[in-house]
C-alpha positions, 0 to 999 in steps of 0.5 A: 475517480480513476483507480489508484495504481499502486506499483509492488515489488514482486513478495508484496504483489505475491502476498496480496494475491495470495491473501496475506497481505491487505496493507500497504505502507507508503510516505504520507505526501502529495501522492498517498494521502486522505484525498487520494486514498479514499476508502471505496476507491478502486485500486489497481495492484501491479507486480512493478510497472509492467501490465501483465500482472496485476490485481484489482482491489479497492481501498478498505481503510486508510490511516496516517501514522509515524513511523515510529508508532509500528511494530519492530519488523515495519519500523525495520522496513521504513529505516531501511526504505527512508533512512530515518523514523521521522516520517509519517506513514500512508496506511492503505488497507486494501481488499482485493477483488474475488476471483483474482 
C-alpha cells in the first residue's frame, strides 16, 4: 500500500519532528477514515506540499471521534478549522521513523 501522505503546517510538522506531537486530527470522510488510516501503514509527514521537508512515520492507532468528545484547546482548533462541533474527528496516531 502507498504511504499516506500527510500535508502539515509548519508548528505541526516541527512538533512531530521534535517529538511533541504524535497525532493528527483531520475531518472523519473519504479521505482520512479506518480503510486509509490503517494501523502499520507508512505515512509520509510534509512541512506543506513541497518535498524538501518531510518525515517518514507510520500509522500507530487510529480512533473516530466527535468533535465535541476533545478537550477545551482541540474543540478550539476544530471550531476554528469547521465552523462548527458536529463533525466526526479522524485521530492518526503517528510514530515517526528513528533517525529523522
Amino acid at each position: 500500500m502507498k504511504p499516506l501522505f500527510i500535508p502539515l503546517k509548519s508548528e505541526y510538522y516541527e512538533a512531530f519532528k521534535n517529538g511533541t506531537k504524535r497525532e493528527e486530527l483531520r475531518r472523519y470522510g473519504p479521505r482520512w477514515n479506518t480503510a486509509t488510516c490503517i494501523v502499520g501503514r507508512r505515512v509520509v509527514l510534509s512541512k506543506g506540499y513541497g518535498k524538501k521537508d518531510r518525515v517518514d512515520g507510520v500509522v500507530s492507532g487510529f480512533k473516530k471521534q466527535h468533535a465535541v468528545e476533545f478537550g477545551p484547546a482541540d474543540r478550539d482548533a476544530i471550531f476554528d478549522c469547521f465552523g462548527t462541533l458536529n463533525v466526526l474527528i479522524a485521530c492518526i496516531s503517528i510514530d515517526i521513523d528513528e533517525g529523522r
